[in-house]
DRENPA-589678 format. One line per 4 residues: number of its first residue (from 1); their letters; for each residue x, y, z of N, C-alpha, C, O. Coordinates in pm, whole numbers. Layout:
DRENPA-589678
NUM = a = X:Y:Z:X:Y:Z:X:Y:Z:X:Y:Z ~ ...
This chain:
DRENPA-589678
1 = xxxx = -2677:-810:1068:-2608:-776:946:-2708:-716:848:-2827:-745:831 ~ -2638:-633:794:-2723:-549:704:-2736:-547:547:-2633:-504:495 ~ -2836:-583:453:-2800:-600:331:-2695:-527:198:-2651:-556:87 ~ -2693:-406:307:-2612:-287:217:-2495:-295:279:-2408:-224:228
5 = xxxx = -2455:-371:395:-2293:-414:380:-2260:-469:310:-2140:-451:293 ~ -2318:-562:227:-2260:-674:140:-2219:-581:22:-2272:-474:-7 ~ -2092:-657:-56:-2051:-627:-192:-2029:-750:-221:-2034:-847:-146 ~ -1998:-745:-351:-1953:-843:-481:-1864:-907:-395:-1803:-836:-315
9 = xxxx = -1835:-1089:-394:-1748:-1196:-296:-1690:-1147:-149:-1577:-1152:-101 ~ -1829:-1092:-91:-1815:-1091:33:-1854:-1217:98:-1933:-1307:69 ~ -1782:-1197:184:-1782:-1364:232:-1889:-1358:379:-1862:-1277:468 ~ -1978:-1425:390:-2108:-1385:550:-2157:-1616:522:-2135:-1696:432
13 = xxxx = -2228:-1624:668:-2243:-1713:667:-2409:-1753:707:-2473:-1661:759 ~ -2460:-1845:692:-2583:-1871:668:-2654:-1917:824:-2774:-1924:847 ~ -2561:-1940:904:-2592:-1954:1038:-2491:-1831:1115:-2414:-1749:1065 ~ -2538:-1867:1290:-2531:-1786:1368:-2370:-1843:1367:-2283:-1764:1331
17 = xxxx = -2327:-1994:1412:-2189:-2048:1423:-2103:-2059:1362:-2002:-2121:1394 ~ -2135:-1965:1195:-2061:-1951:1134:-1955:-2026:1041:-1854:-1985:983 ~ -2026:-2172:1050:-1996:-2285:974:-2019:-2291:827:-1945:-2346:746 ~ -2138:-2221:802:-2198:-2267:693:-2201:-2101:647:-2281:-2014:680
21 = xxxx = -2042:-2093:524:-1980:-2016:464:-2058:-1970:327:-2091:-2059:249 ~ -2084:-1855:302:-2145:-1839:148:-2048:-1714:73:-2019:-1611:133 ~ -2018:-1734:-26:-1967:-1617:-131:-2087:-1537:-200:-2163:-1574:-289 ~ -2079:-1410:-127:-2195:-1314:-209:-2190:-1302:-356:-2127:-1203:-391
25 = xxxx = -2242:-1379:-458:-2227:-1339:-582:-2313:-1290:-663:-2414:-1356:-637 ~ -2338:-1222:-740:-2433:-1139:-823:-2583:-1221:-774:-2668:-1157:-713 ~ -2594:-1290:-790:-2743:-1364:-766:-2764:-1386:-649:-2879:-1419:-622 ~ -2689:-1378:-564:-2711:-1426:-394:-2748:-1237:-371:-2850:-1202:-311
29 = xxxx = -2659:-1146:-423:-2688:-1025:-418:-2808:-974:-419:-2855:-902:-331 ~ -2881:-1023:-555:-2979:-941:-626:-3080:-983:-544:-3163:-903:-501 ~ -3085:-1167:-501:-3220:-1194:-414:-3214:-1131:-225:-3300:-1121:-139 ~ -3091:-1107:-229:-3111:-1030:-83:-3166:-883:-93:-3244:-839:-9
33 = xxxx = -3127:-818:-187:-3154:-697:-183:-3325:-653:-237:-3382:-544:-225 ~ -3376:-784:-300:-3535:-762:-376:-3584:-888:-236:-3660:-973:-284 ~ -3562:-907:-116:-3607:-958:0:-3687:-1091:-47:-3802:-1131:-29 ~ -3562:-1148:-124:-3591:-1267:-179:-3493:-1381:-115:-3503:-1502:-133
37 = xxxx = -3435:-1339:-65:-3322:-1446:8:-3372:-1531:118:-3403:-1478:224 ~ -3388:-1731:94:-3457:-1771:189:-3365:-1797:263:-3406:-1829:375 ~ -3219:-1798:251:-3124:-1840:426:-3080:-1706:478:-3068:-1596:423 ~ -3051:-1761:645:-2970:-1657:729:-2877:-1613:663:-2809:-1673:579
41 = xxxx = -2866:-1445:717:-2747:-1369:674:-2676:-1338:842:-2726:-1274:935 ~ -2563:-1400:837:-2464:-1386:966:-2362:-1326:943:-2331:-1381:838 ~ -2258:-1230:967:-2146:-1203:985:-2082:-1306:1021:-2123:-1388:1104 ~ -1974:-1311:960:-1820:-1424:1023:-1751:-1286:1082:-1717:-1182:1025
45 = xxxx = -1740:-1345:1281:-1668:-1286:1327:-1495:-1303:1254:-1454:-1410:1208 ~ -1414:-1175:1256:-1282:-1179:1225:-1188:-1215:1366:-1185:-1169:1480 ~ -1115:-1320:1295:-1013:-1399:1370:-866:-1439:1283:-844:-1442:1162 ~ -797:-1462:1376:-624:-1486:1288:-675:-1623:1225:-585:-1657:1148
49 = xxxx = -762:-1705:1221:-750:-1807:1152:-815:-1764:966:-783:-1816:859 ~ -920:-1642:998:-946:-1592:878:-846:-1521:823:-800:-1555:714 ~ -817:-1456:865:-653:-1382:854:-581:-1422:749:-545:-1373:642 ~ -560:-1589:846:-467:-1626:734:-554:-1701:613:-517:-1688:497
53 = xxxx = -653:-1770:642:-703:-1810:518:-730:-1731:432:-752:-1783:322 ~ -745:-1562:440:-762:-1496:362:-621:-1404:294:-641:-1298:235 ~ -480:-1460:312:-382:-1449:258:-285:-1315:393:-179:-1259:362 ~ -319:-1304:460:-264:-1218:596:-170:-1302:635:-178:-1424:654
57 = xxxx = -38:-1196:650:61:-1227:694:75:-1163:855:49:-1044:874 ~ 104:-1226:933:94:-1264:1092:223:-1357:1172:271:-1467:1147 ~ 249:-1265:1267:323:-1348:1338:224:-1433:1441:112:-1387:1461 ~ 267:-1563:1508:184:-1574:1607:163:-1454:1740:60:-1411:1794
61 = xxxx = 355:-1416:1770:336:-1332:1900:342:-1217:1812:406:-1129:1869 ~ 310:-1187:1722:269:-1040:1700:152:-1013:1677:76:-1103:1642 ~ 105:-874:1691:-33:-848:1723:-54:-762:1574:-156:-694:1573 ~ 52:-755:1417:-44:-684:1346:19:-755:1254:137:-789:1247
65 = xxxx = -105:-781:1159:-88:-830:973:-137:-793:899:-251:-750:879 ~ -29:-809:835:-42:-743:687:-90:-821:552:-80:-944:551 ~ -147:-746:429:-125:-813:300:-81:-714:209:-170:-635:182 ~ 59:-686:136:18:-556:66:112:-487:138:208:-518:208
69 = xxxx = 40:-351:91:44:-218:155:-9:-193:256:20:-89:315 ~ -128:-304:318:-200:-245:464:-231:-328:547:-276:-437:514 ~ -215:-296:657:-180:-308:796:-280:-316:895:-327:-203:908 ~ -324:-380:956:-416:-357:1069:-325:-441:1225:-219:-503:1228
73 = xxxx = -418:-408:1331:-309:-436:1465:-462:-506:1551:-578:-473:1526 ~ -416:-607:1652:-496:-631:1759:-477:-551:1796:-392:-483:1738 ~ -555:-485:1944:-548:-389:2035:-626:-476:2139:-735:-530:2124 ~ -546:-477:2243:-577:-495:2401:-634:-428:2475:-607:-309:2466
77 = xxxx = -727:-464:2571:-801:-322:2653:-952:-356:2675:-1003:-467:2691 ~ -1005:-241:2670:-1172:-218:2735:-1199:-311:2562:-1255:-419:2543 ~ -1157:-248:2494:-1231:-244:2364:-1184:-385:2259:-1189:-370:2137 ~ -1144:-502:2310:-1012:-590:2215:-1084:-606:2127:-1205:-595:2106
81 = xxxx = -924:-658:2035:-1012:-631:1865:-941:-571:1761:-880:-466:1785 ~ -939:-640:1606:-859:-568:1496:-917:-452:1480:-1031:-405:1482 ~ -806:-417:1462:-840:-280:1392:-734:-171:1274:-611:-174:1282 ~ -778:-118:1214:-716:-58:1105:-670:85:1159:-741:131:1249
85 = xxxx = -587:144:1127:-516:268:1205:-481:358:1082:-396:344:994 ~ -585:464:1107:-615:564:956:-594:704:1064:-506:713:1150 ~ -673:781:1041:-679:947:1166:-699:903:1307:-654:958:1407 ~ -775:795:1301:-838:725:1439:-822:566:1369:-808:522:1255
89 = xxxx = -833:500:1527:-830:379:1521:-1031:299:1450:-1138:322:1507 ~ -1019:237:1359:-1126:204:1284:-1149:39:1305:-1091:-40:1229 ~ -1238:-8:1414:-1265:-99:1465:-1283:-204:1342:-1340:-148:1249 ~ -1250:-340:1314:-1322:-452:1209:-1347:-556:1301:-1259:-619:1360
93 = xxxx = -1427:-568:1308:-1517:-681:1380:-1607:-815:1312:-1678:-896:1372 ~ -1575:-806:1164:-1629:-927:1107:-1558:-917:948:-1522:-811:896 ~ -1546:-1045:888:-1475:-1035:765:-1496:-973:650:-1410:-935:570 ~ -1652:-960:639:-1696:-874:516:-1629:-749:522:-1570:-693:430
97 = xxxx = -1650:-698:682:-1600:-539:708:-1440:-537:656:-1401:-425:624 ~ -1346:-642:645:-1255:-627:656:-1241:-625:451:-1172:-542:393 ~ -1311:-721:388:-1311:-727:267:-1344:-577:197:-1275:-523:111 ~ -1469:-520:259:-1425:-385:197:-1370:-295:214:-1344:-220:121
101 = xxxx = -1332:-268:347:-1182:-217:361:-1056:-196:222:-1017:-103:152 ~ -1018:-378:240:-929:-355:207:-941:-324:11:-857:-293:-74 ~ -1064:-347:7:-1121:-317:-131:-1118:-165:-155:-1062:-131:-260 ~ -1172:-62:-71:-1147:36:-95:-1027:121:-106:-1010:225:-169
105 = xxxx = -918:26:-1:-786:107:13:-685:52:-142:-604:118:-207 ~ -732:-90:-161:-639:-92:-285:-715:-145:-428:-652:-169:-531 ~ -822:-155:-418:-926:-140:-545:-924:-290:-609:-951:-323:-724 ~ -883:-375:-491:-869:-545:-512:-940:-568:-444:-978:-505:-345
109 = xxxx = -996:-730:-515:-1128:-801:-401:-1032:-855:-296:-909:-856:-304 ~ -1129:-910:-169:-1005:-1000:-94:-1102:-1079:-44:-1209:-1058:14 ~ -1006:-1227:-98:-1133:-1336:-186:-1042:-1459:-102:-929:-1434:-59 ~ -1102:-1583:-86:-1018:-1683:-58:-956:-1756:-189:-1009:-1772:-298
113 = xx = -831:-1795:-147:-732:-1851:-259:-850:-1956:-296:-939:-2011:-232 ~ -798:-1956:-456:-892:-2099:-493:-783:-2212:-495:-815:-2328:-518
């Protein structure tokens, strides 16, 4: 994971197993980016259980959810895996990726309910 993926309440975790959850906030920001940050930076793989904790609406036997206006779909195959469906299919493979996504398409954070 890379420091210039992160934005403002991106959500990444401090281990590899993804237990130990952190909210990127201005100060967790500023010391990663001046290579001041003493814990792991991990991606949280994306799964329907983040999905829904992150307000995604989902069937179980359906393969796409929504929040909003936008849409992403599992896809089956060589390649499985959410993904967002723009000119081409646009792979998300971890939750931050999915937070700015959907940040860019509707100019809202996407934050866990408090």
């Amino acid at each position: 994971m890379q420091a210039q993926e992160l934005m403002l309440n991106n959500l990444f975790s401090l281990t590899s197993d993804g237990l130990s959850v952190v909210v990127a906030d201005r100060a967790i920001l500023s010391s990663i980016l001046r290579d001041k940050f003493a814990g792991g930076m991990y991606p949280i793989p994306l799964t329907t259980e983040w999905l829904e904790k992150l307000g995604w609406d989902g069937e179980s036997n359906s393969d796409f959810w929504e929040k909003g206006d936008v849409t992403i779909g599992y896809y089956y195959g060589e390649s499985n895996g959410f993904y967002f469906q723009y000119t081409d299919h646009v792979r998300i493979e971890f939750v931050h990726q999915l937070q700015n996504l959907y940040y860019i398409l509707t100019g809202k954070p996407l934050t866990l309910p408090t």
